[in-house]
C-alpha positions in Angstrom: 134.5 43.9 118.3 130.9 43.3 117.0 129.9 41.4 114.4 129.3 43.9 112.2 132.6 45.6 112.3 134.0 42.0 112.1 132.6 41.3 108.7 133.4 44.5 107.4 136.9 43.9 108.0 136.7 40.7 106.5 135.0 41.7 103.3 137.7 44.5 102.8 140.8 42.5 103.6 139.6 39.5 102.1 137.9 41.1 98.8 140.4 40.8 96.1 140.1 44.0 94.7 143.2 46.4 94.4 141.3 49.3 94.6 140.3 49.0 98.2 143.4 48.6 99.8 143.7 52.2 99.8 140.1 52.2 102.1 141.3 48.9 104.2 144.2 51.3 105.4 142.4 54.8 105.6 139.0 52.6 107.3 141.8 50.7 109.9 143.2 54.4 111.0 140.2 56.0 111.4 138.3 53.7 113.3 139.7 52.1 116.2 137.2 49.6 116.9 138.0 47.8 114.3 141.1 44.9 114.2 142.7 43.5 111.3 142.2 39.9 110.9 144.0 39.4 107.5 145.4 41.8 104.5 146.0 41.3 100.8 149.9 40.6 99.9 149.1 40.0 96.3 146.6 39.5 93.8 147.4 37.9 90.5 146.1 37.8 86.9 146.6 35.6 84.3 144.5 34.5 81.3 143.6 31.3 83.1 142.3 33.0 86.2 143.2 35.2 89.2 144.1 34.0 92.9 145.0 36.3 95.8 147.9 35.6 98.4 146.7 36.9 102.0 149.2 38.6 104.6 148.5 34.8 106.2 149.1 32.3 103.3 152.4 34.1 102.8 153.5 33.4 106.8 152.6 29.7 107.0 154.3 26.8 106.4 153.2 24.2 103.7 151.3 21.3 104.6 154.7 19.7 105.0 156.1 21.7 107.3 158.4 23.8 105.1 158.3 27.5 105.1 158.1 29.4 102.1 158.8 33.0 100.5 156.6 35.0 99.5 157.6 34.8 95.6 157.8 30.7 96.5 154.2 31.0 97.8 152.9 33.1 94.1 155.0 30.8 91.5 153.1 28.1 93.3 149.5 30.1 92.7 151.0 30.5 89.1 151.5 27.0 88.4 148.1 26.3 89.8 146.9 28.6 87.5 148.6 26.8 84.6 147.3 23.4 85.8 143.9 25.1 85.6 144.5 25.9 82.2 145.4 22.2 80.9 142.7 21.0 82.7 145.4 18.9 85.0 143.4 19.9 88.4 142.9 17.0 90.4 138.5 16.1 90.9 137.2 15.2 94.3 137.6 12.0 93.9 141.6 11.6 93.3 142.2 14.3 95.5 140.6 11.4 98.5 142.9 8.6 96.9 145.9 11.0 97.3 145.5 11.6 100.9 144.2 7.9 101.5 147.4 6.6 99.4 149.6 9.2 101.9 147.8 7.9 104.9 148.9 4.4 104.4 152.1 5.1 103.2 153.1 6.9 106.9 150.3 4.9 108.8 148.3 7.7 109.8 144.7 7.5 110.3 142.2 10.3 109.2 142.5 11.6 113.5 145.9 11.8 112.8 146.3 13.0 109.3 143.9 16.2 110.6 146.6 16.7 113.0 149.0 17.0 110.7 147.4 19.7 108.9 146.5 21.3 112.3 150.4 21.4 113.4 151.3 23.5 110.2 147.9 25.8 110.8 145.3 24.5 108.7 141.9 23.1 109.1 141.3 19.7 107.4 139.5 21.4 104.4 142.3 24.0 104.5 144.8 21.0 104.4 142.9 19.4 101.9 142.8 22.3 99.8 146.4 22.6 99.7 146.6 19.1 99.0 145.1 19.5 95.9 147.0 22.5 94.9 150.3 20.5 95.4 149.2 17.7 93.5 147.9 19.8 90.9 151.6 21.5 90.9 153.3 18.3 91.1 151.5 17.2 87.7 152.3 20.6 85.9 156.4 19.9 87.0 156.2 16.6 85.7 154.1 18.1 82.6 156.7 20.8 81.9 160.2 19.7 83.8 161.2 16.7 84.5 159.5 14.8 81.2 162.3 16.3 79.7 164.9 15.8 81.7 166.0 12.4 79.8 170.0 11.8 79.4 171.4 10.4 77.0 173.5 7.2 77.4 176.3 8.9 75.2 176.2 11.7 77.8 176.3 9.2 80.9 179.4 7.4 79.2 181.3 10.8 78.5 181.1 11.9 82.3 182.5 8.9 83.2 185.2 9.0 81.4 186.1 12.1 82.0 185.6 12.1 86.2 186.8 8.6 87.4 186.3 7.2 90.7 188.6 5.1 91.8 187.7 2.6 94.3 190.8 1.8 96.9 192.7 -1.0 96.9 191.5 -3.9 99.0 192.7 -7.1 100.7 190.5 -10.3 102.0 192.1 -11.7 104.7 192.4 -14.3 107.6 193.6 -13.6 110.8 195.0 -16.3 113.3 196.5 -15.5 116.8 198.7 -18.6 118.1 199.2 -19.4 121.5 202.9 -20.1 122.1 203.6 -23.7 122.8 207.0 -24.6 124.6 210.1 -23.0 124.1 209.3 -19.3 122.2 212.3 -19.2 120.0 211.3 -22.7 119.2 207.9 -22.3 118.5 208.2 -19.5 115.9 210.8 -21.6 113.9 207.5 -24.3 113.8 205.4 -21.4 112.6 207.8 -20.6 109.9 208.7 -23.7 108.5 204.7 -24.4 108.8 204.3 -20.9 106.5 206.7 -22.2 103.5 204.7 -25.6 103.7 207.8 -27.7 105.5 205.4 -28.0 108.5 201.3 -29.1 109.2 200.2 -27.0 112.4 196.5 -27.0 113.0 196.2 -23.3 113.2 192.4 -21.3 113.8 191.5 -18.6 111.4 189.0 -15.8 111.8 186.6 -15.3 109.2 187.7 -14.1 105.9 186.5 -10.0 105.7 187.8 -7.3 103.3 189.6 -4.1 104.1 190.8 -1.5 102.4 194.6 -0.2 102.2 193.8 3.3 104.0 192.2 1.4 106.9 195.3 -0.8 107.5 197.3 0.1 110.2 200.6 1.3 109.7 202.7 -1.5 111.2 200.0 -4.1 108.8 201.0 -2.3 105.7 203.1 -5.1 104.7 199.8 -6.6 103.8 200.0 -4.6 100.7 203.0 -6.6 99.4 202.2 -10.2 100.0 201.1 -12.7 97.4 197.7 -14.1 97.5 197.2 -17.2 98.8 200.8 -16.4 101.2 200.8 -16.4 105.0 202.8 -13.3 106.5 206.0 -14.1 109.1 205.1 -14.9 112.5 204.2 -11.1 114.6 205.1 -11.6 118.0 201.8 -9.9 120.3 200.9 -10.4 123.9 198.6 -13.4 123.1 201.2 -15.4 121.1 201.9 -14.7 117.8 199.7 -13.2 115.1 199.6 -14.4 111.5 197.9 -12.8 108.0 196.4 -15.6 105.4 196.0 -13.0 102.7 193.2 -14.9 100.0 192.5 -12.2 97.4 193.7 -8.7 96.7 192.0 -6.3 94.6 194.3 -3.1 93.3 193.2 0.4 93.2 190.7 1.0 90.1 187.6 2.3 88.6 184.1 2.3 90.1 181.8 0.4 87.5 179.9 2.4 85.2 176.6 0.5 86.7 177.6 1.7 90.0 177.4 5.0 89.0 175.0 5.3 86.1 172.0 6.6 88.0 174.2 9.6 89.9 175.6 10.6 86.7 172.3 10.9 85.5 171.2 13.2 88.4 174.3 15.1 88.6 173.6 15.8 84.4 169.8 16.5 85.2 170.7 19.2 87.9 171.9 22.1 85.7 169.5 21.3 82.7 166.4 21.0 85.8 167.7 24.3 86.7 167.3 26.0 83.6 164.2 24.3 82.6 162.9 26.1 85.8 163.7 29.2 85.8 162.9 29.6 81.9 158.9 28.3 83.2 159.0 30.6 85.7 159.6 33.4 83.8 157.5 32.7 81.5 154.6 32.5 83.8 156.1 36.1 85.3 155.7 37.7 82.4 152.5 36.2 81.3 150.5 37.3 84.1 150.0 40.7 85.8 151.1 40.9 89.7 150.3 43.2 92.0 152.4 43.7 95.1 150.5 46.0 98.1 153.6 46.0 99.9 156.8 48.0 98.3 159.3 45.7 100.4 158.0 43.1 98.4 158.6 44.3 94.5 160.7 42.1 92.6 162.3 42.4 89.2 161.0 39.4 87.9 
């Protein structure tokens, strides 16, 4: 193709006026020497602007990686729009503090940062540019989402009343294996006078760990019986014979409130994020015109 047929389809695909997609596609069948680069998916108005998303924008991933669709891609371009509009669009200079602040926080130097943005297609001012749109975004959903997202205490305390989790009961226990000394029969009688305190033996224990009552085996559950600070009967095993010291127990009961405080919270902010969401997004909708070149992709907004 030659340059000038080049640039013509450039200006027409790239022009961000509805009325000449009729002449992109009429120009494109009528004249084979010419290729299309790009097309117009949508063009949007709102009273803080217009933006256009291209055939291309609407296929790539983000600069993170993540694919979108295409009504992800102009809810994005909306809420650009409404940073424009509050004046909450990040200047040159914090848009180079974000990306230096995300360099050192994944130790990536500017060589590989640019790689980044090349990996999920986009030059480094194309990478940078989306930058600033997502930070721009990010402000506006702290602006109109999650700054009111607060939970009340009174709501945190309800929930957990009302859905208890119950932590299992657990045991903190020595173990001791005892080689047999003499006489078996007689040996064990030692072990058991030494267990009711009628008898000194100098007898090694393991480390004292916890463990719950599901994990004990089914032949240990006689654990779950015993009296803190009592030594179980003598269990004959291949190595001699194996003893419980059992120090504490703790019965079944609730998880503390403070253990759970800050997933109550979340699992409270989920439905109320939810709704906060799709209320600004319809909003936006219906505040702006959208034009869709492609029927397939019309939406009831």
């Amino acid at each position: 193709m030659n340059t000038k047929n080049l640039l013509y389809v450039l200006l027409l695909a790239l022009s961000g006026l509805p009325m000449h997609a009729t002449s992109v596609a009429e120009t494109y069948a009528k004249n084979k020497n010419l290729y299309l680069v790009d097309t117009i998916k949508v063009v949007i108005y709102s009273e803080d602007g217009a933006d256009i998303v291209t055939q291309s924008e609407s296929e790539r991933p983000g600069i993170d990686g993540t694919f979108r669709s295409l009504d992800d891609v102009v809810f994005e371009r909306l809420m650009y729009l409404d940073a424009k509009r509050f004046k909450m669009l990040p200047d040159e200079e914090a848009i180079d503090k974000n990306l230096q602040a995300v360099q050192k926080e994944n130790n990536l130097n500017p060589e590989q940062l640019k790689n980044v943005f090349k990996q999920a297609g986009y030059t480094f001012e194309e990478g940078r540019m989306e930058f600033a749109r997502m930070t721009a975004v990010g402000s506006m959903l702290e602006f109109r989402i999650r700054s009111r997202l607060i939970v009340p205490e009174r709501e945190v305390v309800a929930y957990y009343n009302e859905h208890p989790v119950m932590e299992p009961a657990s045991y903190y226990i020595e173990r001791a294996v005892v080689p047999v000394e003499g006489d078996e029969a007689t040996f064990e009688e030692r072990l058991k006078k030494f267990i009711v305190g009628k008898h000194s033996m100098a007898i090694v224990w393991s480390a004292p760990f916890w463990i719950n009552e599901a994990d004990l085996a089914e032949d240990k559950q006689f654990i779950t019986t015993m009296k803190e600070g009592s030594i179980s009967d003598p269990h004959k095993i291949a190595e001699g014979f194996e003893l419980f010291h059992l120090k504490q127990a703790k019965p079944e009961r609730p998880v503390p409130l403070e253990a759970r405080y800050r997933e109550i919270a979340n699992i409270l902010r989920k439905p109320r994020y939810d709704f906060l969401m799709e209320d600004y997004k319809k909003n936006l909708f219906n505040a702006s015109s959208i034009i869709y070149f492609d029927e397939a992709d019309k939406k009831v907004k």
